[in-house]
TIROSE-770332 format. One record per atom (N, C-alpha, C): x, y, z; atom name; residue in one letter. Coordinates in steps of 0.001 Angstrom, whole numbers, plus 500000, padded with zeros to 6 digits. Atoms other than C-alpha are relative to their C-alpha. Example, Ala and Ser with C-alpha at 12.3 -4.5 7.8 and 13.67 -1.06 7.14 Angstrom:
REM residues 2
ATOM       u       v       w  atome  residu
ATOM  500890  498810  500000      N       A
ATOM  512300  495500  507800     CA       A
ATOM  500900  501200  500000      C       A
ATOM  499180  498810  499940      N       S
ATOM  513670  498940  507140     CA       S
ATOM  499230  501090  500730      C       S
//
This chain:
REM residues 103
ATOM       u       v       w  atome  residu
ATOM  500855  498819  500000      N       X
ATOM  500000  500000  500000     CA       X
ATOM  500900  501243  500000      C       X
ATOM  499133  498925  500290      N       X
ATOM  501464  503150  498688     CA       X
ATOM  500116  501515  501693      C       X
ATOM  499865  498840  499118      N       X
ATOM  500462  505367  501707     CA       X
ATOM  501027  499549  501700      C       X
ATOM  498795  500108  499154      N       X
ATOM  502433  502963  503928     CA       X
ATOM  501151  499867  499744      C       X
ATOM  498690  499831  500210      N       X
ATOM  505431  502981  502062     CA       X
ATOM  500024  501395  500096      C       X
ATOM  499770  499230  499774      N       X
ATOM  505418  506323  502015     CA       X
ATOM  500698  500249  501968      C       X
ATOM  499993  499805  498372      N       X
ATOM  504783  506477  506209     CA       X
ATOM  501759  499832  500554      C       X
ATOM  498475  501132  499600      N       X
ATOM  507894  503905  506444     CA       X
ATOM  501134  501165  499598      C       X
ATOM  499172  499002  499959      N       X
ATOM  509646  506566  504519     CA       X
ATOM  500323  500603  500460      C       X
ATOM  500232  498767  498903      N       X
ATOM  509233  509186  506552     CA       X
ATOM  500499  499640  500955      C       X
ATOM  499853  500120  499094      N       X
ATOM  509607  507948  509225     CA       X
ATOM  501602  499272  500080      C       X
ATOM  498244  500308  500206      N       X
ATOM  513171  506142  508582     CA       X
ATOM  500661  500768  499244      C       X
ATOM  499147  499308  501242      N       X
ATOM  513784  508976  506759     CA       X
ATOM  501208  499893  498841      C       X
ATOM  499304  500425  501275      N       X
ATOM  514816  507574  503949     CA       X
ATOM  500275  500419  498495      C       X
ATOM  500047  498704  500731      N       X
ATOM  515902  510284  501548     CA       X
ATOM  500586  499208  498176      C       X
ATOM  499646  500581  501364      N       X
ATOM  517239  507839  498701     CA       X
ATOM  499155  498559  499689      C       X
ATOM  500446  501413  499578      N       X
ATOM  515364  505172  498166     CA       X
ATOM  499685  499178  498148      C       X
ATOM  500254  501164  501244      N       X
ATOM  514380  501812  495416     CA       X
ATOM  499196  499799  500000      C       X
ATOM  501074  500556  500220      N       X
ATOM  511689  500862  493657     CA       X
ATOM  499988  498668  499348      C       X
ATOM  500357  501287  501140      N       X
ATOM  510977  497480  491855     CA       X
ATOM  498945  499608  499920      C       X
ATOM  501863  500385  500209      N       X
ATOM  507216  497744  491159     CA       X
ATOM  499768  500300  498862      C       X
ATOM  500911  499383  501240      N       X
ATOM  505091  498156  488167     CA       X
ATOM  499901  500896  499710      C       X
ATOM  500009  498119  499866      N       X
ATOM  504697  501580  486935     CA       X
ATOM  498542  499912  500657      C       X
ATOM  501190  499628  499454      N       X
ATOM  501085  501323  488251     CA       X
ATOM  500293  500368  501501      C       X
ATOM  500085  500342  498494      N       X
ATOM  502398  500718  492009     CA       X
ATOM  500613  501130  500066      C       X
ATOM  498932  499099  499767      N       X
ATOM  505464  502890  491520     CA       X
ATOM  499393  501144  499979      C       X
ATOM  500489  498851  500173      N       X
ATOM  503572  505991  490290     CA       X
ATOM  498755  499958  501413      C       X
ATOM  500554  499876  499101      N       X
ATOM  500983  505420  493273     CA       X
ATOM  501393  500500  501438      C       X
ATOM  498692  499598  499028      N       X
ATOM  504139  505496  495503     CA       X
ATOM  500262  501658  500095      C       X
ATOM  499804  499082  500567      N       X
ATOM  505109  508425  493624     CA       X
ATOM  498896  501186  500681      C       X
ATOM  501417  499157  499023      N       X
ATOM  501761  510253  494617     CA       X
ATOM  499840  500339  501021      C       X
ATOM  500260  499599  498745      N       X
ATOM  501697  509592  497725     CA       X
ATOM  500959  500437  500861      C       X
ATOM  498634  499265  499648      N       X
ATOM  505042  510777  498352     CA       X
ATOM  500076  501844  499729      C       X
ATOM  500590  498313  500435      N       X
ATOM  503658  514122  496344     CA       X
ATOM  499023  500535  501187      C       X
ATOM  500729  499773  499080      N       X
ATOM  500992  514129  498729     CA       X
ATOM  500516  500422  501579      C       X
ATOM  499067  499923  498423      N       X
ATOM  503302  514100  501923     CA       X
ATOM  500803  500712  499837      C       X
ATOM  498877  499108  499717      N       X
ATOM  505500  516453  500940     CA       X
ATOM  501466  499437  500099      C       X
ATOM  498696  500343  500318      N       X
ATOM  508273  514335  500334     CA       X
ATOM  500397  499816  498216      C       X
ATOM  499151  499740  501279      N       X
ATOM  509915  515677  497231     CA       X
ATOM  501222  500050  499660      C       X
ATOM  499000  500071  500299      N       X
ATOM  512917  515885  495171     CA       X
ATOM  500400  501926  500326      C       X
ATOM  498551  500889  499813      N       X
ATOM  515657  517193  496292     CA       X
ATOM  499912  499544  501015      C       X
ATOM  499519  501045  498129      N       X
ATOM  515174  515984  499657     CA       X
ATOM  499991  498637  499839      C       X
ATOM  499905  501247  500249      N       X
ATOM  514018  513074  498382     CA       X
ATOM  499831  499550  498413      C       X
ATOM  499687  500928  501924      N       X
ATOM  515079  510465  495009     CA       X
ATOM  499419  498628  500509      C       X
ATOM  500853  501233  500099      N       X
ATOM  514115  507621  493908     CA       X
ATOM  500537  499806  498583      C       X
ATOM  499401  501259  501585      N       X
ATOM  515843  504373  491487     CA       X
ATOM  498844  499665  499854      C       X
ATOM  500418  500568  499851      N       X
ATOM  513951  502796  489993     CA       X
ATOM  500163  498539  498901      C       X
ATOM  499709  500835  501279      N       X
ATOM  514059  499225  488352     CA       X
ATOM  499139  499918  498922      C       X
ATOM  500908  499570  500402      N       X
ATOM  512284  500269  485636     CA       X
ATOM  500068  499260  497988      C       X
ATOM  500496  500830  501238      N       X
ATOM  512416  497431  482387     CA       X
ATOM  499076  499686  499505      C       X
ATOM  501375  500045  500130      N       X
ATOM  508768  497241  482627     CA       X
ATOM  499261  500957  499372      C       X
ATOM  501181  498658  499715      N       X
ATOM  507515  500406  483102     CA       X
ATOM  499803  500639  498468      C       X
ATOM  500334  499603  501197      N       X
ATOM  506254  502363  479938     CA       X
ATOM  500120  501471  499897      C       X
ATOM  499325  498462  499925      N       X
ATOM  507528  505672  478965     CA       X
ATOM  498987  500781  500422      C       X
ATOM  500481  499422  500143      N       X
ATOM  504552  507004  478775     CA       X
ATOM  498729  500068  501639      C       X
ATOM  501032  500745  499111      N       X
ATOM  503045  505759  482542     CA       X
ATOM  499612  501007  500564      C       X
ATOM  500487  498617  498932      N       X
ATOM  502855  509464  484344     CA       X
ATOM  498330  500106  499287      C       X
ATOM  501118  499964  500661      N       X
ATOM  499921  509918  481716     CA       X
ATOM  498990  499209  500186      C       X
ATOM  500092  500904  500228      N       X
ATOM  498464  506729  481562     CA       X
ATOM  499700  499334  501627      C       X
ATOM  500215  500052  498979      N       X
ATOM  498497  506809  485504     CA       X
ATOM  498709  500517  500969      C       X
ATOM  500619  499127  499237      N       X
ATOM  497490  509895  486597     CA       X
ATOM  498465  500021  500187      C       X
ATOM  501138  499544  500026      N       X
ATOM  494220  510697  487734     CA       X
ATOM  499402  499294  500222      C       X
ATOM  500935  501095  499355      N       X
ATOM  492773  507665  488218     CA       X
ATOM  499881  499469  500759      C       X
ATOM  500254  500690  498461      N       X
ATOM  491064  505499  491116     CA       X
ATOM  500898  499816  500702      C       X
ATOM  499041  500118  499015      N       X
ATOM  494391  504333  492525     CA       X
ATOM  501416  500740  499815      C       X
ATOM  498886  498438  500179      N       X
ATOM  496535  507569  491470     CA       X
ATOM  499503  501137  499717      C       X
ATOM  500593  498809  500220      N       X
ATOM  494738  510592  491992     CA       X
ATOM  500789  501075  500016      C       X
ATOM  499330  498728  499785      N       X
ATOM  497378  513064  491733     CA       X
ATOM  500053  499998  498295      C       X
ATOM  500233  499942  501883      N       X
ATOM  497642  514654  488232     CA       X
ATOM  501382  499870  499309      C       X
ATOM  498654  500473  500753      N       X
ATOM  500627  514343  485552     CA       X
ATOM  501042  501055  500312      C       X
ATOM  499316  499007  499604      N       X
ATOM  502165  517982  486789     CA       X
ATOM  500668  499330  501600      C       X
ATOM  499817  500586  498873      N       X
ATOM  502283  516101  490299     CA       X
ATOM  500795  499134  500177      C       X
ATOM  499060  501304  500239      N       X
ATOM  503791  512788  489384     CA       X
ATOM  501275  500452  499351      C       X
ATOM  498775  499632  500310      N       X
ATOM  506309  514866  487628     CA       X
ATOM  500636  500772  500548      C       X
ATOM  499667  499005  498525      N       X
ATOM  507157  517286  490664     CA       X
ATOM  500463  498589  500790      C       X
ATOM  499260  501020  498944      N       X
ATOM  507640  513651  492632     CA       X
ATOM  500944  499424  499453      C       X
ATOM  499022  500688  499955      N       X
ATOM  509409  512186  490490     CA       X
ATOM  501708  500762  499067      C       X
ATOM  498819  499144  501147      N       X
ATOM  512140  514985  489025     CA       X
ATOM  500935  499148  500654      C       X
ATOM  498817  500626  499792      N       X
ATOM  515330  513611  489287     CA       X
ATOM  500191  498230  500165      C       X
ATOM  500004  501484  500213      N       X
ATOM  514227  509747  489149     CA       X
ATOM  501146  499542  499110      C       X
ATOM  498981  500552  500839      N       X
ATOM  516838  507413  488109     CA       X
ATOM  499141  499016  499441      C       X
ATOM  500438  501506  500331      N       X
ATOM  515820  504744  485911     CA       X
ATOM  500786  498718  499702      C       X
ATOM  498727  500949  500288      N       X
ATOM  517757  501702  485432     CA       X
ATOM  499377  498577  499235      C       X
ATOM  500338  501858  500541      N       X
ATOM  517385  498293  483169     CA       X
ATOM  501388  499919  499717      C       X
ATOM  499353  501013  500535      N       X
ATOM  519245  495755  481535     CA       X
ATOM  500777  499889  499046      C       X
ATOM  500001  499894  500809      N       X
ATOM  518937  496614  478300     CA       X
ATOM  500786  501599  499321      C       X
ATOM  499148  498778  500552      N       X
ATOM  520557  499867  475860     CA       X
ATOM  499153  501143  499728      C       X
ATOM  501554  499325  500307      N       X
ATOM  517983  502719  475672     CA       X
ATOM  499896  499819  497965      C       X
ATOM  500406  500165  501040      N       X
ATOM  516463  502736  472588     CA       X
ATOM  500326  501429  498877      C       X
ATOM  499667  498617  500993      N       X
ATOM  517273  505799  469792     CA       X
ATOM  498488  500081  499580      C       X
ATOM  500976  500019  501154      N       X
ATOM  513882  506909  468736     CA       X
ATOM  499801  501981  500758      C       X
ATOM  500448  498036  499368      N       X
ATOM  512563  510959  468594     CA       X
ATOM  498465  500048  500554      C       X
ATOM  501232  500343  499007      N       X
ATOM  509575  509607  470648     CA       X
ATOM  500715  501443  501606      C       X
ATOM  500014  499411  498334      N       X
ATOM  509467  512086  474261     CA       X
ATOM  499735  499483  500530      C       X
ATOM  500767  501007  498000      N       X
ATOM  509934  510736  477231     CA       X
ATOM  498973  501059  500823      C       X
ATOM  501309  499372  499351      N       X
ATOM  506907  511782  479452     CA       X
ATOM  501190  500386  501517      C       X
ATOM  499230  499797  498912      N       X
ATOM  509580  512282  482641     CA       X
ATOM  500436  501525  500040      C       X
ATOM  499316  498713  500382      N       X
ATOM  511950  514679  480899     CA       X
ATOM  499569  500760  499111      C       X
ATOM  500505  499084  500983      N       X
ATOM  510214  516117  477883     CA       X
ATOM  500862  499772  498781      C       X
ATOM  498804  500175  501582      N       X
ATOM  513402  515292  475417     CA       X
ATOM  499886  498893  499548      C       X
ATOM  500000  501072  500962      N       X
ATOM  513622  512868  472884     CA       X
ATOM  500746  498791  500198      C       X
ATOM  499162  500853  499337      N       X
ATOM  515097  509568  473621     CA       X
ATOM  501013  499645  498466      C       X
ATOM  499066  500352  501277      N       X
ATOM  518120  509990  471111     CA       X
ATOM  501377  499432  500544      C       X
//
């Protein structure tokens, strides 16, 4: 449950922290971390993110179990690291994170 990971945060003040969830879970995380007032720079966030879909802030926001909007999710998550496996991809698609082109 995203509002007790958050809590846990907080409370172990844990100013760097990992994700390895779904973008559905992660961006709830995300939220409710917006919601609490734990933001970047005080607080970051990896995440293992081979799954997730460029486009998930969108695709998230706003709905039943992420009510914060896409300005929000991108205020929590500035400075997110992402990390896979794999080589990013070259295409002039925008990432939904940063706004630039993934060249």
């Amino acid at each position: 449950d995203a509002k007790i990971v958050a809590e846990e945060t907080h409370h172990h003040d844990a100013r760097i922290n990992f994700m390895a969830l779904y973008e559905l879970e992660g961006a709830m995380v995300l939220c409710q971390a917006y919601k609490d007032g734990m933001q970047p720079p005080d607080y970051n966030w990896f995440v293992a993110s081979g799954w997730w879909n460029e486009q998930f802030l969108q695709l998230t926001a706003n709905s039943a179990v992420c009510p914060c909007t896409v300005a929000e999710l991108q205020r929590a998550s500035y400075g997110l690291i992402a990390a896979d496996r794999g080589p990013m991809l070259r295409t002039e698609e925008v990432h939904s994170l940063s706004g630039r082109p993934l060249r």
